[in-house]
C-alpha positions in Angstrom: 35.6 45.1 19.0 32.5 43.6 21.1 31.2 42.1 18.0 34.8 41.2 16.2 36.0 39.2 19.0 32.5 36.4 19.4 33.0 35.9 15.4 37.1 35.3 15.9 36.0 32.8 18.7 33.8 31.2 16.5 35.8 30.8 13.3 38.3 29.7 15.7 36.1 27.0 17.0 34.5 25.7 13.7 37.9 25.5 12.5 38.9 23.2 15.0 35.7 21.2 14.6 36.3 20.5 11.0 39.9 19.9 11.4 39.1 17.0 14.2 37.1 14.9 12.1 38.8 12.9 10.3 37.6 9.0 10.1 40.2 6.6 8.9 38.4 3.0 7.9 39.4 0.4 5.9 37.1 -0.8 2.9 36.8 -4.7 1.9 34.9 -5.7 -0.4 34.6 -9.8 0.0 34.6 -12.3 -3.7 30.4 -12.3 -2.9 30.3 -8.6 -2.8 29.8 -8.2 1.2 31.2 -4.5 2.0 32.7 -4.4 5.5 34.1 -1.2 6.9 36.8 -2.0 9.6 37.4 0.8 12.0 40.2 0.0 15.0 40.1 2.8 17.7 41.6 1.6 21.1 40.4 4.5 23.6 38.0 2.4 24.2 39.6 -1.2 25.3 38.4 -4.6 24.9 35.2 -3.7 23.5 34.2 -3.5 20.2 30.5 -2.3 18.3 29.5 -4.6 15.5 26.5 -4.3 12.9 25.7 -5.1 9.3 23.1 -3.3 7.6 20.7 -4.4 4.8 20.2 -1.6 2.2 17.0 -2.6 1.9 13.6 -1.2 3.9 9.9 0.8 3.1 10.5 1.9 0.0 11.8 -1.4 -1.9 7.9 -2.3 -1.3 4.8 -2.1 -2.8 1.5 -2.4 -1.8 0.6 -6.1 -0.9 3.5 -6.0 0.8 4.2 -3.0 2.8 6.1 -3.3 6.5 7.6 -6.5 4.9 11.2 -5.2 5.4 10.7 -4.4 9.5 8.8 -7.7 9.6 12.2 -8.9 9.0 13.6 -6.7 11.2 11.0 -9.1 13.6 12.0 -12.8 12.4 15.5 -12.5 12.3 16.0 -12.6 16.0 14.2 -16.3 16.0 17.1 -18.0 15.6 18.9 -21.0 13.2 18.7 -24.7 12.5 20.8 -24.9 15.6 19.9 -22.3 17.4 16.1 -21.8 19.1 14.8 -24.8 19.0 15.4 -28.6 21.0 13.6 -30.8 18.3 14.4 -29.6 14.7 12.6 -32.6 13.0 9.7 -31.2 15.0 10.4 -27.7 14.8 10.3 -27.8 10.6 7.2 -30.0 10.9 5.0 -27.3 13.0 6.6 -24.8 10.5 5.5 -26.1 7.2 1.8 -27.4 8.8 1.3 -23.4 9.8 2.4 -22.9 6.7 -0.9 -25.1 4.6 -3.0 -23.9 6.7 -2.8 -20.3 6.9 -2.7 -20.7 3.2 -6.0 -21.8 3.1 -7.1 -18.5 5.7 -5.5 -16.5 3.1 -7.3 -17.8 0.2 -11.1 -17.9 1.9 -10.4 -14.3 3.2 -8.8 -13.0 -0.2 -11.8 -14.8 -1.9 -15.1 -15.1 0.1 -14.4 -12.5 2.4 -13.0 -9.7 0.6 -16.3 -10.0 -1.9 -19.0 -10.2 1.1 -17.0 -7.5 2.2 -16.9 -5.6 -1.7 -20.8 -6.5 -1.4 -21.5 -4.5 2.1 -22.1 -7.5 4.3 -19.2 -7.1 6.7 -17.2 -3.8 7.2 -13.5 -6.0 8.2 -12.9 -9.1 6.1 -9.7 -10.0 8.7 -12.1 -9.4 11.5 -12.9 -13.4 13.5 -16.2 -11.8 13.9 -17.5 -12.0 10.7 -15.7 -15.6 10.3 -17.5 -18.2 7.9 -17.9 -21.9 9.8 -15.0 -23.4 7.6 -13.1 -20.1 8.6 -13.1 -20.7 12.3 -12.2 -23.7 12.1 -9.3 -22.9 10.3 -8.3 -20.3 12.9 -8.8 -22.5 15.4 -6.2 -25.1 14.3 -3.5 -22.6 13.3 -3.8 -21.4 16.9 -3.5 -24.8 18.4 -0.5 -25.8 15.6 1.2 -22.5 17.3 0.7 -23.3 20.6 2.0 -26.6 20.5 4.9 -25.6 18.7 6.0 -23.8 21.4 6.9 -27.3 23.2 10.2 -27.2 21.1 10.9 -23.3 20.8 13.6 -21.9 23.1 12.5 -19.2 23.2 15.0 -16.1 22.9 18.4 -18.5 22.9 20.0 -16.4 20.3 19.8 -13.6 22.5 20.5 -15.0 25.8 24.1 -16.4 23.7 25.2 -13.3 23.5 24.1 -12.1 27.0 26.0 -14.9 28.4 28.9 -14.0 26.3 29.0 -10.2 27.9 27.6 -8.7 25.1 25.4 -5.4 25.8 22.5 -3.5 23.1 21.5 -6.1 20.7 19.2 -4.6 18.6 17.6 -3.4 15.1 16.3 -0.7 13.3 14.4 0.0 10.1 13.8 2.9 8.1 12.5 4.0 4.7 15.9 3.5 3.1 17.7 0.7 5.6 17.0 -2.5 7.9 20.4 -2.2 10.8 21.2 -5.0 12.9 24.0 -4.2 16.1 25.2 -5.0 19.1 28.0 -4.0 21.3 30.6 -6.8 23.0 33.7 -7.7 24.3 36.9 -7.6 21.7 37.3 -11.1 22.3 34.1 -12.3 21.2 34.6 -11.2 17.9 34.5 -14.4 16.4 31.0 -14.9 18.0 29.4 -12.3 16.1 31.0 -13.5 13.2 29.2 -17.0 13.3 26.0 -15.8 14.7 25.4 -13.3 12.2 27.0 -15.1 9.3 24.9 -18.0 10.6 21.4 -16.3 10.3 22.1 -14.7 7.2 23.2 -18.2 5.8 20.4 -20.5 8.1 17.4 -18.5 9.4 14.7 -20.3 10.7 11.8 -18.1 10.7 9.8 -19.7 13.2 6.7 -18.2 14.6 6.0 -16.7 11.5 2.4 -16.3 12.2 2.4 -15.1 16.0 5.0 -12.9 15.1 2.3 -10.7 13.3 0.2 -10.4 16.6 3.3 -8.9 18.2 3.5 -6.2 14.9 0.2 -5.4 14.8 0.0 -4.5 18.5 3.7 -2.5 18.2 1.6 -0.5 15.3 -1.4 0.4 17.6 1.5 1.6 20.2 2.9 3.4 17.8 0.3 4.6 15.3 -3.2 4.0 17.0 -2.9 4.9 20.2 -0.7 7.8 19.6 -3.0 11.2 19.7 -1.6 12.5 16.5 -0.3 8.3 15.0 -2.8 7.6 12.5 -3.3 11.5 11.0 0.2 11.4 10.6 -0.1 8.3 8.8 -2.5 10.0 6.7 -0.8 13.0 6.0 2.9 10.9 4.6 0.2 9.0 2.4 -1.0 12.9 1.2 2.8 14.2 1.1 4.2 11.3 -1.3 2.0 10.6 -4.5 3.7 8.7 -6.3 6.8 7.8 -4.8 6.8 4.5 -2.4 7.6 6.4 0.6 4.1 7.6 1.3 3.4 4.1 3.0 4.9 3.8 6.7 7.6 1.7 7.7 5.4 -0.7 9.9 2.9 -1.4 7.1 -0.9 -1.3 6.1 -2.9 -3.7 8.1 -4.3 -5.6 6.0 -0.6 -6.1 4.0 0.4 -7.5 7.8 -2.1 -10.0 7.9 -1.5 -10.9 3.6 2.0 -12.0 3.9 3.1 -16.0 2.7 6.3 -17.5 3.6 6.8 -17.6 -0.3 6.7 -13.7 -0.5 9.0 -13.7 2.8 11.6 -16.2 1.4 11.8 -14.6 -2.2 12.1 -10.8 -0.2 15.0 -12.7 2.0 16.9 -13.6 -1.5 16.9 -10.8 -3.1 17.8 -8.0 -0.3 19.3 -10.1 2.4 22.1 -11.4 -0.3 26.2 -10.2 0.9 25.8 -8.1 -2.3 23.4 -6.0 -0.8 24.7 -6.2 2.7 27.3 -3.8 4.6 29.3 -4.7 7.9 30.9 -2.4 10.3 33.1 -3.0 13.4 34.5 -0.3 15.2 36.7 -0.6 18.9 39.6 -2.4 20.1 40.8 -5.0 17.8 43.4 -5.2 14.9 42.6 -6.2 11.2 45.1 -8.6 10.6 43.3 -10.8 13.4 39.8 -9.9 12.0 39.6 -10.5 8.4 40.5 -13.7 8.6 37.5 -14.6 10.7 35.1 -12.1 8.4 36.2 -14.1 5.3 36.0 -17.6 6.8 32.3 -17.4 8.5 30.9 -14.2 5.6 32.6 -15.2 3.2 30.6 -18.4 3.1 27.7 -16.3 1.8 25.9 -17.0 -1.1 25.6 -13.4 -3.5 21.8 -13.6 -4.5 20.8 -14.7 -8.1 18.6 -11.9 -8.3 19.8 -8.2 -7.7 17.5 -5.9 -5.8 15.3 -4.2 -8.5 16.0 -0.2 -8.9 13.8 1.9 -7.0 12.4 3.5 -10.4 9.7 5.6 -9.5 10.2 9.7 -8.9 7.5 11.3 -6.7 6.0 14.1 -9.6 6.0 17.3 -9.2 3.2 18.7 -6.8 0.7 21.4 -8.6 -0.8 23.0 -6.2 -1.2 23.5 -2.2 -2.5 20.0 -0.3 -4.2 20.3 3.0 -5.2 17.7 5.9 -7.4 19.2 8.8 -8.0 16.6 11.1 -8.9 16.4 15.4 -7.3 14.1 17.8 -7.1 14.0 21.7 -4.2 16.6 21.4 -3.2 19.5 21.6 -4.1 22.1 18.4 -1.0 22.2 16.2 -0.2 22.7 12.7 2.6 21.0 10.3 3.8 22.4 7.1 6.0 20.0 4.6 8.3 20.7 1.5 9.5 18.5 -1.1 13.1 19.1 -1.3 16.5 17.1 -2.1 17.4 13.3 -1.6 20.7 12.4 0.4 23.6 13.9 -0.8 22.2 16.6 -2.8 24.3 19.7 -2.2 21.2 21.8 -1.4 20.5 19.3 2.0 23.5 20.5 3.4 22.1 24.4 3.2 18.7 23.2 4.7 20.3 21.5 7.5 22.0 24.8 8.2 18.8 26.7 7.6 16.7 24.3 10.1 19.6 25.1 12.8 19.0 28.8 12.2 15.5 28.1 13.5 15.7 25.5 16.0 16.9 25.6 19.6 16.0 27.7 22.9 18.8 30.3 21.0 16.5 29.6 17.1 14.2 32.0 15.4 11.0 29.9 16.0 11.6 30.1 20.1 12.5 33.9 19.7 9.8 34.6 17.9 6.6 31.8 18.8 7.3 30.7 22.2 9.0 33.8 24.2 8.1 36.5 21.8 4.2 36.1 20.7 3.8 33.4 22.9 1.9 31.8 20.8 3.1 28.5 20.5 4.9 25.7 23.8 7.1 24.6 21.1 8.4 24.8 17.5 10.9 22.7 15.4 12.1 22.2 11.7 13.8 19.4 10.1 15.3 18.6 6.9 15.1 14.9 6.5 17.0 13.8 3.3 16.3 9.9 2.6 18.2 7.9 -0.2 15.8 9.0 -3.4 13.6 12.0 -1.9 13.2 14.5 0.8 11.3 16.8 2.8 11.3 19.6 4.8 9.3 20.2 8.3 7.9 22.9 10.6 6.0 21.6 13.2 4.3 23.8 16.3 1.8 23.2 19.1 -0.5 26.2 19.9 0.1 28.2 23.8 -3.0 29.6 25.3 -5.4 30.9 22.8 -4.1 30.7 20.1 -4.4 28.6 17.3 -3.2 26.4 14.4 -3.3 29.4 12.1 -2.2 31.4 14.6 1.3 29.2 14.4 0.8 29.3 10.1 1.0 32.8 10.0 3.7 33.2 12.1 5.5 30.5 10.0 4.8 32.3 6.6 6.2 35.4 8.5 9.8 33.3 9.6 9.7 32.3 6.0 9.8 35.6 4.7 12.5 36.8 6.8 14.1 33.9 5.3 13.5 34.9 1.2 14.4 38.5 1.7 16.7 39.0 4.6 20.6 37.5 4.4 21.0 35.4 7.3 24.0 38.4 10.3 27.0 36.5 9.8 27.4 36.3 13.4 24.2 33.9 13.5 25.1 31.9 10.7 28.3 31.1 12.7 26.8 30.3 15.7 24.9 27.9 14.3 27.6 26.5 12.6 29.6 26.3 15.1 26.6 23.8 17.1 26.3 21.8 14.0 30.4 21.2 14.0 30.2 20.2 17.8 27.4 18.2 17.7 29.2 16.0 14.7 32.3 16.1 16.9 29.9 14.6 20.0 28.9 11.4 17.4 32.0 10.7 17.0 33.2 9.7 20.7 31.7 6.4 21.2 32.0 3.2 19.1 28.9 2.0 18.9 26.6 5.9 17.9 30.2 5.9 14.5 29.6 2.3 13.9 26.0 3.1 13.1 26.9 6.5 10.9 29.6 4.7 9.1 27.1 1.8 8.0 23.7 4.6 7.3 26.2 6.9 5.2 27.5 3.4 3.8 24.0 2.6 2.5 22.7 5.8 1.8 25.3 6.5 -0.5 29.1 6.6 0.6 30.6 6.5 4.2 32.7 9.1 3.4 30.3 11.6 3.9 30.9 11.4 7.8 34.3 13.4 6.7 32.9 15.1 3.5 30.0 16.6 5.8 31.3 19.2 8.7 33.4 21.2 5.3 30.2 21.3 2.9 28.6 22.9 5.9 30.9 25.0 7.1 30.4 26.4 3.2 27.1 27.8 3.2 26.6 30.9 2.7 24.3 33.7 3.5 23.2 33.6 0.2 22.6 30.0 -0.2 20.2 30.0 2.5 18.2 32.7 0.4 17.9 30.6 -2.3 16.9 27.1 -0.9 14.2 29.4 0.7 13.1 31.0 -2.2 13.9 27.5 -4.6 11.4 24.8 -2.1 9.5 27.0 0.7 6.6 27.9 -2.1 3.1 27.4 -1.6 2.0 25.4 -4.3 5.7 22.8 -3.1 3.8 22.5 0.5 1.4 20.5 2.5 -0.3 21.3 5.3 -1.9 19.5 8.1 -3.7 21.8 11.0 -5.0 19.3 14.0 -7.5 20.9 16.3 -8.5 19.0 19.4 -11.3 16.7 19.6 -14.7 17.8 21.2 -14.7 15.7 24.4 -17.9 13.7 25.2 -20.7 15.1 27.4 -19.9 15.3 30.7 -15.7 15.1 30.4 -14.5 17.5 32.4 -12.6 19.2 29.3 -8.6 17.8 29.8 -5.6 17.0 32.2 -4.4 20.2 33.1 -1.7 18.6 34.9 0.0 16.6 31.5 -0.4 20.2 30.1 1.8 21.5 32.1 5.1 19.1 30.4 6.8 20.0 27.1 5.0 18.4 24.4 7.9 16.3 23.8 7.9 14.6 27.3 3.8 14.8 26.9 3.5 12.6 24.1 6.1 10.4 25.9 3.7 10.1 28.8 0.6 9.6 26.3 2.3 6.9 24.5 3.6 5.3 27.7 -0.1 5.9 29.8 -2.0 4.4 26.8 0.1 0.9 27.5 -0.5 0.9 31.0 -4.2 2.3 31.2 -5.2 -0.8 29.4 -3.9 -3.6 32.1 -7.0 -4.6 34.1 -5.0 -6.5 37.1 -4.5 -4.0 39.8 -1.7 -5.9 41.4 0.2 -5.9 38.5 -0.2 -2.4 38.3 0.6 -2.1 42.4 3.9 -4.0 41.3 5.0 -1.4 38.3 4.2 1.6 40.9 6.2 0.0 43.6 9.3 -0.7 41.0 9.0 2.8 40.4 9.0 4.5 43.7 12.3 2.5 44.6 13.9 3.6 41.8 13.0 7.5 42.6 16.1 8.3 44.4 17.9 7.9 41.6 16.0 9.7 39.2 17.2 12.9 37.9 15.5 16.1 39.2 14.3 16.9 35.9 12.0 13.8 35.9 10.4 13.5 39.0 8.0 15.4 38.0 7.2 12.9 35.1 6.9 10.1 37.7 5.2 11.6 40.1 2.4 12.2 37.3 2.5 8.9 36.4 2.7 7.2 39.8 -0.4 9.3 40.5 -2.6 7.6 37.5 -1.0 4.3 38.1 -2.6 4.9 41.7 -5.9 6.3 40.4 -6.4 3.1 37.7 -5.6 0.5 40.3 -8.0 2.1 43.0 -10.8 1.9 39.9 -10.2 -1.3 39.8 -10.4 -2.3 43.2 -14.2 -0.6 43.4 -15.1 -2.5 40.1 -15.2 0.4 38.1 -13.2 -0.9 34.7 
């Protein structure tokens, strides 16, 4: 009876998880072939969360081009004919003289410069350095056309609208499959975001073309660059994907940031940013009878594109044989294993999502065994990430103590096993379903976190999958798990990238014991955050950041003081650096 009882409690529970969710949304599709998904849901009153998403991102690229589709993600926030600027006349003049002359940049560095550089003269054609005379003079006037156009920018207006209006999280995202744009307001101010967003899609102005790459290029050295583990990574997708257009990241090769014209841009904004590849979604307190009026007057004045968005034709080939990436960084020694598995909405993702829950968490396999068992590694995850025309599978682990990444392979191979030979107790694969039914019942409770599933799942493939997707896993079996592991977790289906630390220079005193001592999660939070603020070289700026923060201690939660603390104490140790000189 001890062991009947649990299993009743959890059938009883999944049940009741499955039952709940059940999204109601009405579909319209609008005469240009604009797909809006209209959810009213009044617990939540007089606010609604709004967002339309482009079904377009990474992998409708190809190289010359790459990070294109989150450059967008960039220049649609700079605003309309009427919106950003106080001189249009003016504001279209500085635009199109920008535009000449960075042509003629391109051109001398696509020419001149990429040959001196094809001969061995220079190791960077982009870099100023290794500028010609005509080059620099070039430069120079592009700068000083961008600085003066600045005189008529107003800077951030469309934002601050909205601001003004009440309206709370505007934002965007872009991924390999998707570019989403949302925001969260006031029911009232529906018809607001029906203008504003009709009225960029209809009258962007993408002003500030060219600085706009400065800002890019310095969010991909935040993210990539000066991340211990950014640019191996980078590597290692590039290794993962041969053939298919996902091995690129989302941000974009360098020299594709600095390659891009306004002709490219405009041609990439007609085909993908058309209604007929576009999907909107508003979900909170309003009534459709009052709404569709306004979607059809301001969207429906959308133009569909005269070109569709070309099919994303190429199929990443079969992989032959094992591929393996061992690299150093300033991090902790770790190992990652990838699978090619299943696209979205293959039936076998649903059995890997179940089989990643099996191992994940302080109750999962990979904690029972690596971290409290062998103590081998400070933490261990998997995830099945199914994008719209490929997937993968992921174990990732950082080494504990002495141990190393090989240490954390065989260990894997060993989980992996178990997996291939052994059925999965059925009180186990309960539990875990069980999470996986809550956790889908948690997304559901606030507008804005379904607005966002409702327009991914839209893009993806189909919204309905929001509904279709607690019963397909509540499905898998025992069995089924056997076989996913048996059919993708093969040797010669894998890649694997081991990263050992990076010999410190002579004299460096060998690490910081105390970042050690956080999870690697909130460590490479830290990292990313310290290698921002390291760089700043005015100490009162710093003295100002540390002061912000020790006002707001009191009202940090116990389980992050410990975080501040460590970086109040660097902040401290940089700014009394540079007050002795010492930079």
């Amino acid at each position: 009876m001890r062991t009947l009882l649990p299993t009743l409690l959890a059938v009883t529970l999944l049940s009741a998880g499955v039952a709940a969710q059940s999204v109601e949304v009405e579909e319209v599709v609008l005469d240009n072939g604009m797909t809006f998904l209209l959810m009213p849901r009044h617990e939540q009153p007089n606010t609604i969360s709004c967002g339309w998403v482009a079904k377009v991102g990474s992998v409708n690229e190809r190289p010359g081009i790459t990070g294109i589709s989150h450059f967008f993600e960039h220049m649609m926030f700079k605003g309309t004919t009427s919106i950003g600027t106080s001189d249009v006349a003016a504001d279209a003049k500085f635009m199109e003289r920008q535009r000449a002359v960075k042509k003629q940049i391109n051109e001398l560095i696509w020419g001149e410069q990429y040959e001196r550089y094809r001969r061995g003269e220079i190791d960077d054609p982009w870099d100023p350095a290794h500028d010609t005379q005509q080059l620099s003079r070039l430069r120079t006037e592009l700068r000083r056309l961008m600085d003066e156009h600045r005189s008529v920018i107003e800077k951030n207006e469309f934002a601050e609208i909205y601001t003004n209006a009440g309206a709370t999280g505007l934002n965007a995202f872009t991924s390999n499959d998707i570019t989403f744009y949302i925001i969260t307001l006031p029911s009232n101010k529906l018809e607001l975001w029906t203008w504003m967003e009709s009225d960029r899609l209809s009258d962007s102005v993408f002003r500030e073309f060219y600085a706009e790459r400065d800002v890019v290029h310095e969010e991909r050295r935040m993210r990539l660059e000066s991340s211990p583990t950014g640019e191996l990574d980078e590597q290692f997708d590039a290794m993962f994907w041969q053939s298919s257009p996902y091995s690129w990241s989302v941000i974009g090769w360098p020299s594709d940031l600095n390659s891009y014209t306004r002709e490219q841009f405009d041609e990439y904004f007609n085909i993908y940013y058309r209604p007929n590849n576009l999907v909107g979604v508003i979900v909170g307190d309003f009534e459709i009878a009052e709404v569709m009026p306004l979607i059809e007057t301001y969207f429906g004045r959308l133009q569909p594109g005269v070109r569709p968005p070309a099919p994303v034709v190429t199929l990443e080939v079969e992989q032959l044989a094992e591929k393996r990436l061992i690299g150093s960084c300033d991090c902790q020694p770790q190992i990652k294993v990838r699978y090619h598995t299943v696209p979205f909405g293959h039936a076998d993702g649903d059995t890997l999502d179940v089989l990643s829950a099996v191992l994940n968490g302080r109750t999962g396999r990979l904690y029972k065994s690596m971290v409290e068992g062998m103590e081998i590694a400070a933490g261990a995850m998997t995830r099945q990430e199914s994008m719209k025309y490929a997937g993968s599978f992921l174990f990732q682990a950082e080494v504990k103590g002495e141990a190393t990444p090989s240490d954390l392979e065989a260990a894997w191979e060993s989980e992996v096993a178990r997996l291939k030979e052994e059925p999965v107790s059925p009180y186990e694969l309960q539990k875990v379903k069980n999470q996986i039914a809550a956790d889908a019942y948690r997304r559901l409770e606030t507008n804005n976190a379904l607005m966002i599933q409702l327009g991914m799942y839209e893009a993806m493939g189909e919204w309905e999958y929001i509904n279709e997707s607690p019963v397909r896993l509540a499905a898998v079996t025992a069995e089924d798990i056997m076989r996913v592991a048996n059919t993708y977790f093969t040797p010669k289906n894998r890649c694997v990238a081991l990263y050992s630390r990076r010999p410190r220079p002579t004299g460096d005193d060998g690490g910081d014991d105390e970042l050690a001592q956080f999870p690697p999660e909130v460590r490479q939070q830290i990292e990313a955050m310290m290698s921002q603020l390291m760089t700043k070289d005015n100490p009162d700026e710093l003295r100002m950041i540390v002061g912000m923060m020790e006002a707001q201690a009191g009202s940090v939660p116990p389980e992050h003081q410990a975080t501040m603390a460590y970086v109040v104490k660097k902040l401290n140790e940089r700014i009394a650096q540079l007050d002795g000189g010492d930079q």
